[in-house]
N, C-alpha and C positions, 0 to 999 in steps of 0.2 A: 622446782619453781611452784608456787601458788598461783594457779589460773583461776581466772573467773571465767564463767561462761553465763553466756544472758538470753535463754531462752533452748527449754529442753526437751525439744521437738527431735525427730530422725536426725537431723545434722548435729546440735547439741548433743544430744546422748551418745553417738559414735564419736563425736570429736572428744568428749568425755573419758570415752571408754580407751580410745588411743591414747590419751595421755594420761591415764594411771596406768596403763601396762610401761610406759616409757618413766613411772617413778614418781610423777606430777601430782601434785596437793590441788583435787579440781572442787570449785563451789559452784553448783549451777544456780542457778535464779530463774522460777518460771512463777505463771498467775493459775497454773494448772496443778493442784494439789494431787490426782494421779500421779503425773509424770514428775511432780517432787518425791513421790513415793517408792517411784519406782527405780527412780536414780539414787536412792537410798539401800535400797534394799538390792535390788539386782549388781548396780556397779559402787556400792561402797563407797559414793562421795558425798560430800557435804548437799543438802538441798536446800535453797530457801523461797519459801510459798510468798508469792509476793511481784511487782512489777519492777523490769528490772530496771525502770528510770526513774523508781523512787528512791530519793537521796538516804532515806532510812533505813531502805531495803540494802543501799549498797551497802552501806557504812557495815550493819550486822553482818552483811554477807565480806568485809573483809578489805572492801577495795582500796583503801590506805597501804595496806601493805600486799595488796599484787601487784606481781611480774608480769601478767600481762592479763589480757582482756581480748573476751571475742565476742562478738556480738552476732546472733547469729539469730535472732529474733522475728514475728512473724511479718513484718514489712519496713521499709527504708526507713519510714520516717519515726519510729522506734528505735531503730540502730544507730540512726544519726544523732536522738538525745541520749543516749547511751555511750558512744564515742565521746561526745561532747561531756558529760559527768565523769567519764574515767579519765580524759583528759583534765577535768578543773581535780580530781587527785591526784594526779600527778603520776597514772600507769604510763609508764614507758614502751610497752610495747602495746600497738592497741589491730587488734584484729576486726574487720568487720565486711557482713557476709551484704553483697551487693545484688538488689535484684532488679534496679532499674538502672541503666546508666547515666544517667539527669543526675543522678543521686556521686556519680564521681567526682567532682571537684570539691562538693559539698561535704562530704566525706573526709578529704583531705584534709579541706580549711579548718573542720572541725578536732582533726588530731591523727586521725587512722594512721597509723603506721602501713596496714597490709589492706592494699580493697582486693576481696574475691568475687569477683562474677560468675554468678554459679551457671550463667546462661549461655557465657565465653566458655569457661571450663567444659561445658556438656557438650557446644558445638564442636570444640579443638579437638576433643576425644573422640569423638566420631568421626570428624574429616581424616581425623590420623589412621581411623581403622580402614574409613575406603579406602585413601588414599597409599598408606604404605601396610599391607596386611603383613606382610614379613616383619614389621618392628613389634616386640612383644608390647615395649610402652616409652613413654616419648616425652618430655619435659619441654619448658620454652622459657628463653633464660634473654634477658636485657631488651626487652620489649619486640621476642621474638627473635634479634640476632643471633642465637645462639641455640642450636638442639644440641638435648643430650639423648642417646638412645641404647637402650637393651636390647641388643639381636642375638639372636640363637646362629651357631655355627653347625650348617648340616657335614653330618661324616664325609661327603663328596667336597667339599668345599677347597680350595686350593690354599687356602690359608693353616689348616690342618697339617698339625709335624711342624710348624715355621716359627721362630723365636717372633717377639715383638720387633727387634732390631733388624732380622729381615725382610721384615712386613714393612716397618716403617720406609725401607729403603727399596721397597718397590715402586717404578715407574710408573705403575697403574694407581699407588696409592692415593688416594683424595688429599688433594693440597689443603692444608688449613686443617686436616685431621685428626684427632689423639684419642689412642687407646686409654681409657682412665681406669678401668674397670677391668675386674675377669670373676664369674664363675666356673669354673673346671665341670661341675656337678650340681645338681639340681639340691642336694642334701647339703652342702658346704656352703658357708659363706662368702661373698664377694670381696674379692682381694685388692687391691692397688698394685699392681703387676709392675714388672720393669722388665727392661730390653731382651732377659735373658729367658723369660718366660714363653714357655710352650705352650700354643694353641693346640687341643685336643677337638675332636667329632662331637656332637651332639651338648656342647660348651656355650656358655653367653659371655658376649662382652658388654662393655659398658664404654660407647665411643661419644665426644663430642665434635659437631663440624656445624656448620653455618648450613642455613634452611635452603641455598640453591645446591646444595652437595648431597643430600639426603638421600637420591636416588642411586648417585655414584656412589655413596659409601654401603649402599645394599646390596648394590652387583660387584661390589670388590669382593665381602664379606660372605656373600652368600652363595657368588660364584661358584663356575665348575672352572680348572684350567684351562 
């Protein structure tokens, strides 16, 4: 895909940098001739020096023919005429980084496909680390109905040696629960497992359940017999 990215600050530049390792044709847009320079030269993408809500700037920088847009620029009301221009070309997927909440619906109206609030994002990450230290990382899916979570299985664990299919069919098992995931080892890949698969010691899964079950699926998971 051809991304554009509109401001090549910390978040720019790594969001940059993630999507040319994943194959992606990125063009940043900054008013910062350093950090055009530097995303030239350090990560190999297109830069162009310039504001990125000028219609001139976009046009050169490509925005007719991108896939998507992110705005990630130094304050709302920036992102918001930004949204709003990749919106009148007609990007279809339009991303933009939120740092006040006022700025949500506005956002919206304007075209955003994706609002991220990097100030939601920073809290959730943190309450998830007090709150459940055992999940290695934690996802929030349909406006929070829905976790997805990474746990480590310790070698003591009662689910060690046990197919999926027997697990599933434990009493103790968390209702509303699904195994989706499995890494076996820290060096292998995450697989999509089925019934027949072996939980091994020192192994992560990959489970989703609902936000009042999060506790229950850690003392299943991490349990001693």
């Amino acid at each position: 895909m051809y991304v554009l990215i509109g401001g090549a600050g910390l978040v720019g530049v790594n969001l940059a940098q993630k999507l040319v390792d994943l194959g992606h044709t990125i063009a940043l847009i900054d008013i910062d001739a350093t950090a055009c320079r530097y995303a030239r030269e350090q990560l190999g993408v297109m830069a162009f020096e310039g504001s990125a809500v000028s219609t001139e700037v976009l046009v050169e920088a490509g925005i007719r023919k991108a896939d998507a847009l992110a705005a990630v620029l130094r304050n709302d009301a920036l992102n918001l005429a930004m949204v709003a221009l990749a919106k009148h070309y007609g990007v279809s997927r339009i991303l933009v980084r939120m740092r006040h909440r006022d700025f949500a619906e506005p956002y919206r109206i304007a075209g955003a496909t994706s609002v991220i609030s990097t100030i939601d994002l920073a809290v959730s990450t943190m309450v998830n680390a007090i709150e459940y230290p055992q999940v290695e990382s934690m996802m929030h899916f349909e406006q929070d109905q829905i976790e997805v979570l990474k746990l480590p299985i310790p070698d003591d664990s009662h689910v060690v040696g046990r197919s999926l299919a027997q697990i599933a069919q434990d009493p103790c098992f968390p209702t509303g629960s699904l195994i989706i995931g499995y890494q076996a080892h820290p060096h292998e890949d995450l697989i999509i497992p089925n019934g027949n698969t072996v939980l091994e010691g020192e192994s992560k899964v990959l489970m989703v359940t609902k936000p009042g079950a999060i506790h229950q699926v850690i003392d299943f998971i991490q349990g001693c017999p």
